[in-house]
C-alpha positions as CSV (number, residue, x, y, z in Angstrom):
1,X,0.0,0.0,0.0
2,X,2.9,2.5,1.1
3,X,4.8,2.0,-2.6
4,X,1.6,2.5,-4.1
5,X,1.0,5.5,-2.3
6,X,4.6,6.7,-2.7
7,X,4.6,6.2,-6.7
8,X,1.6,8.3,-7.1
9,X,2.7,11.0,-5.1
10,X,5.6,10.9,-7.0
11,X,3.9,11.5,-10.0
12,X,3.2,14.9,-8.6
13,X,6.4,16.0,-6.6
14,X,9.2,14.0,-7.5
15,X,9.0,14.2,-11.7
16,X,6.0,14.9,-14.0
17,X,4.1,17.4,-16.2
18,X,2.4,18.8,-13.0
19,X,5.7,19.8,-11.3
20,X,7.5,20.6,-14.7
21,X,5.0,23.2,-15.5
22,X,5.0,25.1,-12.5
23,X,8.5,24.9,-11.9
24,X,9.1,26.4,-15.3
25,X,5.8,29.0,-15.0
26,X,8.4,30.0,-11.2
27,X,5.0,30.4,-9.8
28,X,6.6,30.5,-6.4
29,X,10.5,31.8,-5.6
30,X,11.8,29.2,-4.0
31,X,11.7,25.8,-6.0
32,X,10.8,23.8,-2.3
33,X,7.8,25.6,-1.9
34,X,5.7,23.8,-4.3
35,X,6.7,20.2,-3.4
36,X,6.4,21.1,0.0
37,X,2.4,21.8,-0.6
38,X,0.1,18.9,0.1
39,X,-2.9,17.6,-1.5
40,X,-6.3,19.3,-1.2
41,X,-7.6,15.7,-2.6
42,X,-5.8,12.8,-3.6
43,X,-3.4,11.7,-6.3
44,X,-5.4,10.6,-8.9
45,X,-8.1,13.4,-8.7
46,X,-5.3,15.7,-8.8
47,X,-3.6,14.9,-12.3
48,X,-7.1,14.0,-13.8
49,X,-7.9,17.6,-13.4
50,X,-4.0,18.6,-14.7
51,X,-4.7,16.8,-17.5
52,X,-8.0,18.0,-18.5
53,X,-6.2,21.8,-18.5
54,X,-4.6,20.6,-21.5
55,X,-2.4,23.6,-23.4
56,X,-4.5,25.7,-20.5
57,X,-1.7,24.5,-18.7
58,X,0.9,26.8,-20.3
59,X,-0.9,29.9,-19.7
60,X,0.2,31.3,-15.9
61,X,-3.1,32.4,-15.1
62,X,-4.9,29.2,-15.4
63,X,-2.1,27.2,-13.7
64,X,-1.7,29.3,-10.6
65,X,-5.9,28.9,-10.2
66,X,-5.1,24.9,-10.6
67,X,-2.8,25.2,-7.6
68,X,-4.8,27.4,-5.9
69,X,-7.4,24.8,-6.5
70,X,-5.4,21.8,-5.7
71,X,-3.2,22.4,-2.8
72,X,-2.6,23.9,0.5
73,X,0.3,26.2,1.8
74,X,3.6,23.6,3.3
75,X,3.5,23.4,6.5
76,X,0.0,22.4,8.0
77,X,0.8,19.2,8.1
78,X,3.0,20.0,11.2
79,X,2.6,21.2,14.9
80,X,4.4,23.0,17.4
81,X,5.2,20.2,20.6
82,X,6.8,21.4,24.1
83,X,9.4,18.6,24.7
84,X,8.0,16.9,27.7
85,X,11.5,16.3,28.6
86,X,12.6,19.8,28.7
87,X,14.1,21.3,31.7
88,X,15.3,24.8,32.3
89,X,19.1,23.8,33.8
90,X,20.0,19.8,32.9
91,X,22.6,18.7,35.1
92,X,25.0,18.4,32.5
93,X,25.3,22.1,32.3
94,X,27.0,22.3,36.0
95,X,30.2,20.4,34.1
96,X,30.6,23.8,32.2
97,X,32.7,26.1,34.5
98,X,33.3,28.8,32.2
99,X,30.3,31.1,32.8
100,X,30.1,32.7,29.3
101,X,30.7,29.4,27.6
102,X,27.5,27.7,30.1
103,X,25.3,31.0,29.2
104,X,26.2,30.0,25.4
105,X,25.1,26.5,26.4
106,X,21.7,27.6,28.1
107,X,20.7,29.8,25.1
108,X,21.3,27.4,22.6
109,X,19.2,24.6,25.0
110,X,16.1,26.6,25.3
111,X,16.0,26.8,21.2
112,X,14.6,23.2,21.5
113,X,11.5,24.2,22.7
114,X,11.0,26.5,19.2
115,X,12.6,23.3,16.7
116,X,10.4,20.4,18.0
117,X,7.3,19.6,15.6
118,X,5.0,16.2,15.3
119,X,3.3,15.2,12.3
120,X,-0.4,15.7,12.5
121,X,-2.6,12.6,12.3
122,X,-3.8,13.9,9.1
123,X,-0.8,12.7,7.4
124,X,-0.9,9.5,8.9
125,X,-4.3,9.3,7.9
126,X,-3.9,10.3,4.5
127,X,-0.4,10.1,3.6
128,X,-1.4,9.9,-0.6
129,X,-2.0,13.6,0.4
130,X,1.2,14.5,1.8
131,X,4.5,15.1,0.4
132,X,5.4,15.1,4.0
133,X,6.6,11.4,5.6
134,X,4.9,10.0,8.4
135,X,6.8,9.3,11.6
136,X,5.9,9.0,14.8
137,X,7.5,10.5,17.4
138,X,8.3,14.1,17.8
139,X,11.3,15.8,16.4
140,X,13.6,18.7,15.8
141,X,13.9,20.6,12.3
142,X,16.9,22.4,11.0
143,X,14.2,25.6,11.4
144,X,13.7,28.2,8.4
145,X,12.8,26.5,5.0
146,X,13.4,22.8,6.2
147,X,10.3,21.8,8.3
148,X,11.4,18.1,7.7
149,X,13.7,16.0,9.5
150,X,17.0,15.3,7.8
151,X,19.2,12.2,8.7
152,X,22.8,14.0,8.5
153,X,21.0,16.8,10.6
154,X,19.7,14.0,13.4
155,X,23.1,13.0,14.3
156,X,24.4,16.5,15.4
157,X,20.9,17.1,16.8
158,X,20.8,13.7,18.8
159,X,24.5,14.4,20.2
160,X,22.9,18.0,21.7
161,X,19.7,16.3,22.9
162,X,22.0,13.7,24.8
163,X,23.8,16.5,26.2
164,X,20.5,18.3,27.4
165,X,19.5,15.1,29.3
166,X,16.4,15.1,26.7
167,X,16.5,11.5,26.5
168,X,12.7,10.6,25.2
169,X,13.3,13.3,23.0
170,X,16.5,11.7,21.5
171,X,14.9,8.1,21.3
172,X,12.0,9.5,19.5
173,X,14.5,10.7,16.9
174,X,16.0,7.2,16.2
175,X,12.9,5.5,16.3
176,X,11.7,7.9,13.8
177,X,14.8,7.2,11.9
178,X,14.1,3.5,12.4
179,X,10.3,4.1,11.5
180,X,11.7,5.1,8.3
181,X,14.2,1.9,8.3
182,X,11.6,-0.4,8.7
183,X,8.6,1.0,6.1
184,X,11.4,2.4,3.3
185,X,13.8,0.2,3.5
186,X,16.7,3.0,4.4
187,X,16.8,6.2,5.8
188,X,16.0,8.7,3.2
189,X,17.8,12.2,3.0
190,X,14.9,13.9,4.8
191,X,11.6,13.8,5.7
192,X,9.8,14.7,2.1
193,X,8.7,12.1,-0.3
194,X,10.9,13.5,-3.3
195,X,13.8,12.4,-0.6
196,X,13.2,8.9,-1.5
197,X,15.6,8.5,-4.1
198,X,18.9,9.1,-1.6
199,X,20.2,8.6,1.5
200,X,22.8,10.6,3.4
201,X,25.5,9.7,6.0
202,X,24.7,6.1,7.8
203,X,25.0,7.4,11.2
204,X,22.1,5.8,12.3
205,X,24.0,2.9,14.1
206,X,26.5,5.5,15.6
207,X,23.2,7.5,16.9
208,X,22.1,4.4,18.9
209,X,25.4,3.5,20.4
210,X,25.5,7.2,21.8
211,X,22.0,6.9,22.8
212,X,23.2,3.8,24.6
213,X,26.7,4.8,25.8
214,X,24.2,7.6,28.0
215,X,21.5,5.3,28.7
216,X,22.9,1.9,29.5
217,X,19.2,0.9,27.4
218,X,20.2,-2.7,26.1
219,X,16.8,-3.4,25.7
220,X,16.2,-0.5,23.4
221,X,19.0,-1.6,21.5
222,X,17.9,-5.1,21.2
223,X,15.1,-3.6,19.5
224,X,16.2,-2.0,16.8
225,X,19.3,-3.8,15.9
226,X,17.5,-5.5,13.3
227,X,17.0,-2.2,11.4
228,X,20.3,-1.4,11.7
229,X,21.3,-4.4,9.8
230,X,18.4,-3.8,7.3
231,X,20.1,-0.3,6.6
232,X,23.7,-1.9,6.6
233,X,21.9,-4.1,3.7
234,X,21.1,-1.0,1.8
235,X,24.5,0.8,1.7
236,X,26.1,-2.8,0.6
237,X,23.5,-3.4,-2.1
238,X,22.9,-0.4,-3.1
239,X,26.2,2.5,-2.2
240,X,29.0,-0.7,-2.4
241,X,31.7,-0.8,-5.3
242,X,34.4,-3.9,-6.3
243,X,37.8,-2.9,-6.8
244,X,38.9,-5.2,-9.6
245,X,42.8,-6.4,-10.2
246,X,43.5,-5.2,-13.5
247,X,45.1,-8.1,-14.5
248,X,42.9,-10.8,-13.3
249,X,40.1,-9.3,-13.1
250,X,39.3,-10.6,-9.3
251,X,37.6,-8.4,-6.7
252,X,40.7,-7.4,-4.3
253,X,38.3,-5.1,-1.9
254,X,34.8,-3.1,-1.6
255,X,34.6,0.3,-0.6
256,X,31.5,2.7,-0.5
257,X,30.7,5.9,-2.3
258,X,27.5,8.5,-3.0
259,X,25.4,7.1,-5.4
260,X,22.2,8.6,-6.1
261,X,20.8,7.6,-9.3
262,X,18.9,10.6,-10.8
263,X,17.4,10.7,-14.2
264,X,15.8,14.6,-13.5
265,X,16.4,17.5,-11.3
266,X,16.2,17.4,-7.5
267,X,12.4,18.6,-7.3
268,X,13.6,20.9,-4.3
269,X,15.9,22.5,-6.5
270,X,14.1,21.9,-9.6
271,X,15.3,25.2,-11.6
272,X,18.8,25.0,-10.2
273,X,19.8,22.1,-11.2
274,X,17.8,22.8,-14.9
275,X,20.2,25.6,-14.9
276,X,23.5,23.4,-14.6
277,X,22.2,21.2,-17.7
278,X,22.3,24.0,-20.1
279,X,24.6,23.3,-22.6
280,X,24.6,19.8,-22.4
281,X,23.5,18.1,-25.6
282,X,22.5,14.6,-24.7
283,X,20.4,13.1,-22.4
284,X,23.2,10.9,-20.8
285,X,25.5,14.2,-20.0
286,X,21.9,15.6,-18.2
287,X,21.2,12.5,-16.1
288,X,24.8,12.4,-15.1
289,X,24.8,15.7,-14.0
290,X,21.4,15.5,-11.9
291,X,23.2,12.1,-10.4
292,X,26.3,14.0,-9.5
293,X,24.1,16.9,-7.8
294,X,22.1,14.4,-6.0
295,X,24.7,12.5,-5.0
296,X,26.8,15.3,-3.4
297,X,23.1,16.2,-1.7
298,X,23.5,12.2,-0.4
299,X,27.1,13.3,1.4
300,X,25.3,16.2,3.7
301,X,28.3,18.5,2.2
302,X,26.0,20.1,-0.5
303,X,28.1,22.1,-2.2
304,X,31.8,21.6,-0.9
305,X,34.3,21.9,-3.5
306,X,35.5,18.4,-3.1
307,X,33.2,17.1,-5.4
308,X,34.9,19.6,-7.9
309,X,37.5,19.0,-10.7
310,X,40.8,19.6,-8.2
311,X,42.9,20.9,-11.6
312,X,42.9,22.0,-15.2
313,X,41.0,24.7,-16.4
314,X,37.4,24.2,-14.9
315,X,39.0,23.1,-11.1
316,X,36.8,24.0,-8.5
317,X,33.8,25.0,-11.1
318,X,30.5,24.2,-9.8
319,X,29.6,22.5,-13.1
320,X,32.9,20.2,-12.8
321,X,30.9,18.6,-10.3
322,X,32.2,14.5,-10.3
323,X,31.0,13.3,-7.1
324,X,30.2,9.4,-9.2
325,X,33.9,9.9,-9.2
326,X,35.1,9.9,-5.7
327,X,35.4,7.5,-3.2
328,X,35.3,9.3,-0.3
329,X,37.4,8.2,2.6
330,X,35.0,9.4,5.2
331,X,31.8,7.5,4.0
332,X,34.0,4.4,4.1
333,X,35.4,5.4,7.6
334,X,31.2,6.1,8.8
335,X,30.9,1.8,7.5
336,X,33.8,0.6,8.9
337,X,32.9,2.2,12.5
338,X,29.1,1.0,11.7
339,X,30.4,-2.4,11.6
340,X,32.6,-2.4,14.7
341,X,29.2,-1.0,16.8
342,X,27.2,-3.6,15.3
343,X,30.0,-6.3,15.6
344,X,30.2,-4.8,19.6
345,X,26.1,-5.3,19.6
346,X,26.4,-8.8,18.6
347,X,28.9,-9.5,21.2
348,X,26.4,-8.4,24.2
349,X,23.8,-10.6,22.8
350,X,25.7,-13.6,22.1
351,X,27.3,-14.8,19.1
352,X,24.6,-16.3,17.6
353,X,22.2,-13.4,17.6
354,X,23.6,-12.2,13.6
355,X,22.4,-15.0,12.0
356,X,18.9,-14.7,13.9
357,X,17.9,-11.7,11.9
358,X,19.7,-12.1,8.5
């Protein structure tokens, strides 16, 4: 039900006449806003009625009334939560001695209360509405623009939470991350539909070692450890390359990289990354391009110049962008430690617990 769901909303946010023309018509300023807007009625009622614009499509007028008609301003689909957990001086804080540096400390803690959001039950109830995900448990957001979760952002936000002694708060996040695990497959960049088609850092498995390292909660991590090996499935499958000895042909190693197929521009930055495929002739040179933008979107450093040409005459120009290319040490480092927690996991719960939940 939740792929079928998924593939028709991605019909509409993710690729599609419907999000090609509006995008093009710049209807709104930012190229988020529209995916962000969710379903006055479902799917299917929705492009019926795109298609029966025909060329009305093209003209502004009429497709600005069809939006009108057809969805609702982002961010409805989300409410304002007091952390439950929240207290006005954790213990923690006492460890700070320097007073300026502890005052720091303080403000920064109270901006939890302004991040945290829950998804309404709408969603849940009618997700084919929503480009929004469903999860369960409350959450922080990266604030501004981004009313979503996003996985590289969870880590650093999980770390703080641990530090604030916010610990519901901070097992709400991995089980949201887990949530995602569990009905996805792999947790996606963010919180958003049209983040389906790429990951970003695995640090879910580091996120429930610290959660455990300031808990002592074995039972909590007996609980999810089989989606931590589901998403440990997903970067092998899916993000894992063979090195090959040139001579004999023999696979020497694996080692990971960012690999976000994309055959069209990241809806989110639909008209940005239309721009960088100007100039490109074939439709190869355009899908390679989109894959290197979402890919370097997949790494959480979106736009570093490491995914740049490093020399020649186009080094360190945006459109030299090669991040298919790379092999980045510290994606295979974020692996490498995944396996060591899991491998430490497996240890507490006996040897034989692995081959329980392969």
């Amino acid at each position: 039900m939740l792929y079928y769901v998924v593939s028709l909303l991605s019909q509409i946010y993710c690729d599609g006449p419907i999000l090609q023309a509006v995008q093009d018509a710049r209807l709104f300023s930012d190229s988020k806003y529209f995916v962000d807007m969710p379903l006055k009625q479902d799917p299917v009622t929705t492009l019926r009625a795109f298609y029966e614009l025909g060329d009305q499509s093209k003209d502004v007028e009429m497709l600005s009334s069809f939006v009108s008609a057809h969805f609702d301003v982002p961010g409805q689909e989300l409410q304002e939560t007091y952390p439950e957990d929240w207290v006005p001086f954790p213990n923690s804080f006492t460890n700070i001695d320097d007073y300026q540096l502890r005052r720091w400390a303080l403000h920064l803690h109270r901006i939890w209360r302004d991040l945290c959001r829950r998804v309404k039950d709408d969603v849940r109830l009618h997700q084919e509405r929503f480009s929004l995900l469903y999860v369960p448990h409350p959450f922080v957001i990266p604030g501004g623009r981004f009313r979503e979760f996003y996985y590289w952002d969870s880590f650093w936000i999980l770390k703080g939470l641990l530090f604030s002694e916010m610990y519901d708060t901070a097992k709400g996040t991995i089980l949201n991350l887990i949530y995602m695990v569990e009905n996805h497959g792999f947790v996606p960049n963010g919180g958003r539909v049209y983040y389906l088609s790429r990951s970003q850092p695995p640090l879910l498995t580091p996120m429930v070692y610290e959660y455990f390292l300031a808990t002592g909660d074995v039972d909590f991590v007996q609980q999810v450890l089989p989606a931590l090996e589901k998403e440990q499935t997903f970067w092998n499958l899916n993000r894992a390359r063979s090195f090959l000895d040139p001579e004999t042909k023999e696979e020497l190693f694996q080692y990971y990289q960012y690999r976000a197929a994309m055959k069209f521009p990241r809806p989110e930055s639909y008209r940005e990354d239309m721009e960088m495929v100007k100039g490109l002739n074939t439709d190869e040179e355009r899908e390679q391009m989109w894959s290197n933008l979402a890919s370097a979107a997949e790494t959480g450093w979106d736009f570093s110049t490491r995914w740049f040409a490093q020399e020649g005459p186009s080094m360190h120009d945006f459109k030299s962008i090669r991040t298919l290319s790379i092999v980045p040490v510290d994606l295979n480092a974020f692996m490498c430690i995944n396996m060591r927690i899991l491998a430490s996991f497996y240890e507490i719960f006996g040897k034989n617990y692995f081959f329980l939940i392969l």
